[in-house]
C-alpha positions as CSV (number, residue, x, y, z in Angstrom):
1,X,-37.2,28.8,-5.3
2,X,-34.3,28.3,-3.0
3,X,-30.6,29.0,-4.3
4,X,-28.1,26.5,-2.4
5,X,-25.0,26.9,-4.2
6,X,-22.9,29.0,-6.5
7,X,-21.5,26.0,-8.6
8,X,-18.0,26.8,-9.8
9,X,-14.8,24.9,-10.9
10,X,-11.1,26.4,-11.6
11,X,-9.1,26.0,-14.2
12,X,-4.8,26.3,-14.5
13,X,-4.8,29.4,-16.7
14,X,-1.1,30.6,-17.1
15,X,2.3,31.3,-15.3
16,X,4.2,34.5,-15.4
17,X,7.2,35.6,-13.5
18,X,6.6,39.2,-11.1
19,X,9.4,41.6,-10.4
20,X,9.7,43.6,-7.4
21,X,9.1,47.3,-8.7
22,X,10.0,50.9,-6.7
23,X,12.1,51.3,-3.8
24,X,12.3,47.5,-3.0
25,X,13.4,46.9,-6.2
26,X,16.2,49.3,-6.1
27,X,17.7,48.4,-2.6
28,X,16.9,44.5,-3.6
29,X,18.5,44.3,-7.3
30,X,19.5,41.2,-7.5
31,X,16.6,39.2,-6.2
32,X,14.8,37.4,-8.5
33,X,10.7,37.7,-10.2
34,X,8.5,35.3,-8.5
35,X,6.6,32.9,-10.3
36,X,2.6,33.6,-10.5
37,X,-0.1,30.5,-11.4
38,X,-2.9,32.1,-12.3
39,X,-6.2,29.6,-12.7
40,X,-9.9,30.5,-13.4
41,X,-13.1,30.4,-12.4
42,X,-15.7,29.2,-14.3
43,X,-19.3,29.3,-12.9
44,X,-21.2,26.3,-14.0
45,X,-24.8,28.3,-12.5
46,X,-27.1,29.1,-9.6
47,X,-28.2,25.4,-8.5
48,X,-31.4,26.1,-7.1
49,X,-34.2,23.7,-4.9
50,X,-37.9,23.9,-6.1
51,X,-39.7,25.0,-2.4
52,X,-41.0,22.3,-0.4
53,X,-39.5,19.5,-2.6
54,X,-36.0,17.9,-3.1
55,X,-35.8,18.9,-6.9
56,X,-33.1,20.6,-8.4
57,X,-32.4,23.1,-11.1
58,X,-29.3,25.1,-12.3
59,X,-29.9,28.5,-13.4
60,X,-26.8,28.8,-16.0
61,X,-25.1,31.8,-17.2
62,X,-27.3,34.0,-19.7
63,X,-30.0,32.9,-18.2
64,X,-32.6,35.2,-16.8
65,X,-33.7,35.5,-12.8
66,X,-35.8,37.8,-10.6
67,X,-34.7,38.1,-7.3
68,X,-37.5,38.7,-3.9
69,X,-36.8,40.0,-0.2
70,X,-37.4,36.5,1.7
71,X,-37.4,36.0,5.9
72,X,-37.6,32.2,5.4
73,X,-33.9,30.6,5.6
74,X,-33.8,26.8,5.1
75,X,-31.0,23.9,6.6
76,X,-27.9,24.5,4.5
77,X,-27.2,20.7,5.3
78,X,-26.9,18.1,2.4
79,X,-25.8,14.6,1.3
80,X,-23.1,15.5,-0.6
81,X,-19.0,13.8,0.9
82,X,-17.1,16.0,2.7
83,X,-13.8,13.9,1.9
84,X,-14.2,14.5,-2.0
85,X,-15.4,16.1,-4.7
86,X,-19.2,14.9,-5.9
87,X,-21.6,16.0,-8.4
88,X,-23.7,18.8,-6.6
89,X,-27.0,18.2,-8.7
90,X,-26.9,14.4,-7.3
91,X,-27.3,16.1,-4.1
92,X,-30.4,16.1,-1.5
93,X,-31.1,19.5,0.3
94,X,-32.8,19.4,3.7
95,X,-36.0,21.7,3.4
96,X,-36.2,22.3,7.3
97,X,-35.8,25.6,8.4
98,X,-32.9,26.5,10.5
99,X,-32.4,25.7,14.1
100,X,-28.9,27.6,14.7
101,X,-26.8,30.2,13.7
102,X,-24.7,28.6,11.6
103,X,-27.6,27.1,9.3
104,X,-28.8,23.8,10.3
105,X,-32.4,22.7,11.8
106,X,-32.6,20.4,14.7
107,X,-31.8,17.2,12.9
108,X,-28.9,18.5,11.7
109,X,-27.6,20.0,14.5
110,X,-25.0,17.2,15.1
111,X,-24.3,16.1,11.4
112,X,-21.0,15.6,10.0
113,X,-21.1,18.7,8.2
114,X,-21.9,21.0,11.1
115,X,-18.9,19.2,13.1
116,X,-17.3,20.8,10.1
117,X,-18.5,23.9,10.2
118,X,-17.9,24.1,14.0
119,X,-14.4,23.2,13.7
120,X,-13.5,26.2,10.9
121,X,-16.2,28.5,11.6
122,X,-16.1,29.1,15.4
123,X,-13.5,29.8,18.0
124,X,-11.8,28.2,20.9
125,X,-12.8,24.7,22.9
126,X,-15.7,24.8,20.6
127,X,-13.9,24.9,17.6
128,X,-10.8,22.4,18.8
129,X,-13.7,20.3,20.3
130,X,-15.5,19.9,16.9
131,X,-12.4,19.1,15.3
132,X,-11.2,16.5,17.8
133,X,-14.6,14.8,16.7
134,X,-13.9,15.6,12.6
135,X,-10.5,13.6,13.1
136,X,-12.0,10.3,14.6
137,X,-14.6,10.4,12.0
138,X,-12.4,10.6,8.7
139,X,-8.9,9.3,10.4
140,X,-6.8,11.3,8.5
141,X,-9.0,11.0,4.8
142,X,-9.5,14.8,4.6
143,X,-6.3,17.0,3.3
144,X,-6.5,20.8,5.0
145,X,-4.9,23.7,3.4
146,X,-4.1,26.5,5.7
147,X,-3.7,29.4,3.3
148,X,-2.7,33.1,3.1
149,X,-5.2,35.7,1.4
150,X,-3.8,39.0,0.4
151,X,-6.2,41.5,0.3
152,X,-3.6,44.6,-0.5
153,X,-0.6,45.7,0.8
154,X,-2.5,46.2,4.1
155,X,-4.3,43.0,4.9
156,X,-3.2,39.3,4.7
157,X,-5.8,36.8,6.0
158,X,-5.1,33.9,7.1
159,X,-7.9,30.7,6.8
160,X,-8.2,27.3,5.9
161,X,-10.0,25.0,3.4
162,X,-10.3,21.3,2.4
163,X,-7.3,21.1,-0.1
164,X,-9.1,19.4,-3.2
165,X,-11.0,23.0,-3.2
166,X,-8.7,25.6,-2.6
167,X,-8.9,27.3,-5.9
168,X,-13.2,27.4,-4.9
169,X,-12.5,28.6,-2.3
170,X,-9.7,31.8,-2.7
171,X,-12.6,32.6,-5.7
172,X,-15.3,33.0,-2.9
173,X,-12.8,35.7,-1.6
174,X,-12.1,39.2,-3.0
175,X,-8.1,38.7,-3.1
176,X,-4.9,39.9,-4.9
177,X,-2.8,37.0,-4.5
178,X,-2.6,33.9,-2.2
179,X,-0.5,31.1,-1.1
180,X,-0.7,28.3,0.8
181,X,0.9,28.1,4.1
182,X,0.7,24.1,5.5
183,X,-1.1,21.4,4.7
184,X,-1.7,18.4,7.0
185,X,-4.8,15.7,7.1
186,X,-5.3,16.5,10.8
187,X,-8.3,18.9,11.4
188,X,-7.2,19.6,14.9
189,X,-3.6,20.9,14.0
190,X,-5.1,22.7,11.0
191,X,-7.3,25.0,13.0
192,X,-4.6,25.1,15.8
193,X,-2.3,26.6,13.0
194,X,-4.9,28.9,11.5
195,X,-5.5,30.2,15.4
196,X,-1.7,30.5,15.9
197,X,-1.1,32.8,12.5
198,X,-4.6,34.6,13.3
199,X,-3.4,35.8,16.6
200,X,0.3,37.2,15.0
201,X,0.3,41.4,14.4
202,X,0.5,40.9,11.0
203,X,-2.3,38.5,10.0
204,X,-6.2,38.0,11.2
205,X,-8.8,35.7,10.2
206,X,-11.6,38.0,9.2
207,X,-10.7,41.4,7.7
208,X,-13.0,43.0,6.3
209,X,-12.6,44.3,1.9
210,X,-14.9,45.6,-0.4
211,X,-14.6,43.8,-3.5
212,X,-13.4,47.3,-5.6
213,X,-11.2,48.3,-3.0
214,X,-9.2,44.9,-3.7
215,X,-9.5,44.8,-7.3
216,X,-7.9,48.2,-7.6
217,X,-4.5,47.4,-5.5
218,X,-1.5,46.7,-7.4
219,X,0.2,43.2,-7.8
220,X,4.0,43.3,-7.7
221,X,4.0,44.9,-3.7
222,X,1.2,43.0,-2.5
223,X,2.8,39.8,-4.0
224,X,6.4,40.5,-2.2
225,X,4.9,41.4,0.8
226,X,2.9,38.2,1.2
227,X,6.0,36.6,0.5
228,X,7.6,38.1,3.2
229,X,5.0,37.5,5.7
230,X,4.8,34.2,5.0
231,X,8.5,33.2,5.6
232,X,7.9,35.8,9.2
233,X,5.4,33.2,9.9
234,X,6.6,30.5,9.1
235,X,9.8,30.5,10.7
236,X,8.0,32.2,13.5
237,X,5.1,29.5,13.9
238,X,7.8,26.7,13.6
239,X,6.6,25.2,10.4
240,X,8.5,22.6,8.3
241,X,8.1,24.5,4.9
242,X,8.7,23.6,1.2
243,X,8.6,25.9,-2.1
244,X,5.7,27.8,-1.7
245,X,3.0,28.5,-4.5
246,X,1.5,31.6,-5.3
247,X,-1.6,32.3,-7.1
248,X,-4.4,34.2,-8.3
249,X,-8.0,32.8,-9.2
250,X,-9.3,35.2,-11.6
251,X,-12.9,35.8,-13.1
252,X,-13.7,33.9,-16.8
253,X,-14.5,37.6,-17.5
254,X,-12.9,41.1,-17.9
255,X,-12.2,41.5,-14.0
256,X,-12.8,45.2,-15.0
257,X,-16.5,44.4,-14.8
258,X,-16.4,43.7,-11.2
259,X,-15.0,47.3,-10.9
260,X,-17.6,49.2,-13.0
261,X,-20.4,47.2,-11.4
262,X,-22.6,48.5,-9.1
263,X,-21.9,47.0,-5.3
264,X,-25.8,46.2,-4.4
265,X,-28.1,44.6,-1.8
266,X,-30.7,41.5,-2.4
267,X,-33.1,44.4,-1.9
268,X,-32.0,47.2,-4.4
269,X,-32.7,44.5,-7.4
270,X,-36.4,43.1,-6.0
271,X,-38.3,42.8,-8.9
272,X,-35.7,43.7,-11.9
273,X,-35.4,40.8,-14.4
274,X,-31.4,39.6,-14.4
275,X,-29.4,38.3,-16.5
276,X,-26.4,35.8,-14.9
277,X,-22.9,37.0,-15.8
278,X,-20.4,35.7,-13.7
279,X,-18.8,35.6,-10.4
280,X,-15.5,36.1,-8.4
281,X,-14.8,37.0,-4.9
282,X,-17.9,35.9,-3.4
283,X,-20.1,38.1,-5.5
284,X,-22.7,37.3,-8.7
285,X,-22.2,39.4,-11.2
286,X,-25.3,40.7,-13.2
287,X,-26.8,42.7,-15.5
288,X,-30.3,44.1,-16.2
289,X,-31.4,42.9,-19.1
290,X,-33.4,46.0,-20.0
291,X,-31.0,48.7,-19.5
292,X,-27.1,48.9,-19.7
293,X,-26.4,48.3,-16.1
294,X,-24.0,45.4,-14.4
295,X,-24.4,44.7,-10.6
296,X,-22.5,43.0,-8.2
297,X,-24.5,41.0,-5.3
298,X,-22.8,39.2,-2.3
299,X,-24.1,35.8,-2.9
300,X,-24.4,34.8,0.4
301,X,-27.4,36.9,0.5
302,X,-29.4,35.0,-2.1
303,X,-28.0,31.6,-0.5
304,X,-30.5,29.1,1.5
305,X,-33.3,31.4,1.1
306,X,-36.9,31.3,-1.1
307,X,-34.8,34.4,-3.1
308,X,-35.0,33.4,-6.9
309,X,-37.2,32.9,-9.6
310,X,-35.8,31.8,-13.2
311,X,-37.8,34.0,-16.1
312,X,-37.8,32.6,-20.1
């Protein structure tokens, strides 16, 4: 059976207020805590094809799985809006294999989804191209969020999303804290943006985290300095800014799990039966359901693939 999609939804969870702690704390004393919306992510399941049909399941958490090594990678295209949310088991997978790189068999080559794809996912005329063509197809219907990652006090990331899913989408992303940096309904200026902060000293559009490496750093600086670097950008990318959120998306479950967990490959748990946990920053948390061990799998290995077989 062929996992499509990790099927989440977030949830507002709290605010608090963060004060600056150490040295910038002591030569900044009268600046005030920021505020901090923290939301969660709740995984609905593993919705998962039947091979060689259009069917659809949803593997839930508790249940049980069994992952397998496969070669056999399948179009990632579907029916599903790009403009709004929909229900993602009224959706019809393509069961094509792929043509391209980015995931989609001939057919699809040219659909509206890999115009998407295109735009966000690949670099120069290509990408300004594709989203020249994304604008005249939705006229302004889409809203983008250009957004700020923090993955540490070292690394801020800068990408973009569709705005109706940019808790989903800081969730698919090991992180410490995020905010949002512009939003505009024009693809073109979105990416043009997200090019323009990639290219500045301080930010870049793909660093590269483990998942325990960003769940260990600390809040307070990492939640300053984004702050910081954001108003650098800002004012240095010439955008017309308002009050700026930050947020966490944090795991349903003790984020401590994700720590202790194991970091494995689709090929270290062949054959073990699974139980589904959870799953935050891009990775499934799971646990053997003979033994007292948890795992963590990038779930983008599993994804599009003849991977997964549900167990009673």
């Amino acid at each position: 059976m062929i996992p499509r999609l990790i099927y989440v939804q977030s949830k507002f969870y709290s605010k608090t207020y963060i004060k600056q702690v150490g040295l910038d704390s002591f030569f900044n004393k009268k600046s005030e805590p920021l505020e901090l919306l923290r939301y969660k992510i709740i995984l609905n399941g593993i919705i998962i094809q039947e091979t060689g049909t259009t069917i659809l399941h949803i593997a839930s958490v508790n249940d049980k799985i069994m992952f397998n090594k496969s070669f056999n990678e399948y179009c990632h295209w579907h029916n599903g809006p790009l403009d709004k949310r929909d229900n993602p088991l009224e959706r019809t997978y393509c069961t094509k294999p792929i043509m391209s790189e980015l995931g989609f068999c001939r057919e699809h080559l040219h659909s509206d989804r890999a115009i998407y794809i295109r735009c966000f996912g690949t670099a120069g005329l290509e990408s300004l191209r594709n989203c020249v063509m994304l604008d005249k197809k939705y006229d302004e219907k889409i809203e983008y969020s250009v957004y700020l990652l923090s993955y540490g006090q070292e690394s801020i990331k800068v990408g973009t999303t569709r705005s109706f899913r940019i808790f989903e989408r800081i969730a698919e992303q090991p992180h410490v804290v995020a905010t949002i940096l512009a939003k505009t309904s024009n693809a073109y200026k979105a990416r043009e943006i997200e090019t323009r902060a990639g290219k500045l000293p301080w930010l870049t559009e793909r660093p590269r985290r483990s998942l325990k490496t960003v769940v260990s750093k600390p809040l307070s600086p990492s939640l300053y300095r984004l702050k910081n670097l954001r108003e650098k950008t800002v004012h240095t990318l010439g955008i017309n800014d308002s009050n700026p959120m930050f947020f966490q998306v944090l795991p349903v479950d003790d984020i401590s799990y994700y720590l202790k967990a194991r970091d494995t490959h689709l090929e270290d748990l062949e054959g073990k039966k699974l139980e589904i946990l959870g799953f935050w920053g891009g990775y499934l948390l799971l646990s053997d359901i003979f033994i007292n061990n948890y795992y963590v799998l990038r779930a983008k290995e599993i994804l599009h693939k003849d991977t997964i077989k549900i167990i009673s």
